[in-house]
N, C-alpha and C positions, 0 to 999 in steps of 0.2 A: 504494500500500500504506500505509494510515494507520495502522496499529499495529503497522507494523515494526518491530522495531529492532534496528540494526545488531549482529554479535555481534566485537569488534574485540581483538587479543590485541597487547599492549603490552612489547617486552621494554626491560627499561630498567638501564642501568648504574650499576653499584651507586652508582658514585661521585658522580656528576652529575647525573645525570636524574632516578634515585629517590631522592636526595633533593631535589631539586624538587617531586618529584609532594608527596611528604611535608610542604614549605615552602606547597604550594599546602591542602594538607588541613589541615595546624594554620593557615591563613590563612582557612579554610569557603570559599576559592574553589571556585563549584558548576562544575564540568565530571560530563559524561555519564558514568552509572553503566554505558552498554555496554563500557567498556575494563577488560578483565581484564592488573593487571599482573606482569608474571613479572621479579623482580630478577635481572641476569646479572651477573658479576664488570665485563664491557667488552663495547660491540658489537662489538668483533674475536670475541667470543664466541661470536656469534650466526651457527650456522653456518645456510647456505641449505636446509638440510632441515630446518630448525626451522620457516621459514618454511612451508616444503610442508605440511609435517605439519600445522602450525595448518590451515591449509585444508582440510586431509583430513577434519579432526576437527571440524569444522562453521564456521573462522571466517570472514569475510566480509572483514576487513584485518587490515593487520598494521602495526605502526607498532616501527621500533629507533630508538628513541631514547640518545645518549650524551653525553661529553665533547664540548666544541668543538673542533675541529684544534688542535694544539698543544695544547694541556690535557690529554690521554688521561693517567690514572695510570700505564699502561703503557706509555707514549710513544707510539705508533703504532697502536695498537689500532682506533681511530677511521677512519684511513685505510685501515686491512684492510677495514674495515667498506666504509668509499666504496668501492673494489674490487669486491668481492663484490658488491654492491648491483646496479654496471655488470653484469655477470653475470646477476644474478636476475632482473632487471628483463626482460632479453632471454630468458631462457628462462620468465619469465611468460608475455610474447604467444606463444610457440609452444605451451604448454599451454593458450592461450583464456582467459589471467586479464589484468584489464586490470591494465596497472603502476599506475595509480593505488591499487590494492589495497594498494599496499606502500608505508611510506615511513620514510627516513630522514632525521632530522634531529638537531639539537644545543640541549640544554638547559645549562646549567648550574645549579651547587647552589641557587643564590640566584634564578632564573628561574621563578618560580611561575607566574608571569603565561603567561609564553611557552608552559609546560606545559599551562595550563588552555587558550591560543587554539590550538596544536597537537592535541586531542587534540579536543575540540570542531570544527573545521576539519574531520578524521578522519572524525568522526562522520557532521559533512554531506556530507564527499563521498561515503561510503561509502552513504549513505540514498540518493542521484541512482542509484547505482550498482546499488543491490537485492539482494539475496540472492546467493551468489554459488552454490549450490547440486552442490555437490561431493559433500558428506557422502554414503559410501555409494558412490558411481559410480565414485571413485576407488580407494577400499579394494577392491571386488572385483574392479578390471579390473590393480589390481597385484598379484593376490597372487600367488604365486610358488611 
């Protein structure tokens, strides 16, 4: 598929990550215009039907990005996140999404760099991977 591209939904902590992404944009570091980002207070935030739902709603990954361990604003938030993720990750392959789809990792404020090779990374792996083609299949076979 040569004029894919990936559609990738980015949530990212207010405190660390997004500004990172911000550090990398006043920096013109180029990363991929496919990552749409949503600011969240913490990745503890980010509940697993955020996750679903992006998928539902056409996205192809999803990337939570936050604080490092021990760095969370709200102390542990970070590690709820780790948690969950063990979770998500296992009831991905049972709905047929590969875990790859999903990732978390850790920026901090001053990480520009690491933002722009995470999110780019993202990009590539999600392009090997292809469409992930939910939109629509899912909405009608849950509605209730």
């Amino acid at each position: 598929m040569p004029d894919y591209k990936p559609n990738i939904i980015a949530f990212l902590c207010n405190w660390c990550s997004y500004a990172g992404s911000d550090k990398a944009g006043g920096q013109k570091l180029s990363y991929t215009p496919s990552v749409k980002l949503i600011r969240v207070m913490c990745s503890g935030r980010v509940d697993p039907q955020f996750v679903f739902d992006a998928f539902r709603k056409g996205a192809d990954g999803v990337m939570i990005l936050g604080c490092h361990p021990g760095d969370c604003h709200y102390r542990s938030g970070n590690i709820k996140a780790m948690r969950r993720m063990t979770l998500l990750k296992k009831m991905l392959v049972q709905f047929g999404i590969h875990s790859d789809r999903v990732l978390l990792d850790w920026v901090a404020a001053s990480e520009s760099e690491r933002f722009q090779t995470l999110v780019n990374a993202m990009e590539a792996t999600i392009s090997k991977l292809g469409p992930l083609k939910l939109k629509g299949y899912v909405k009608e076979a849950v509605s209730i």
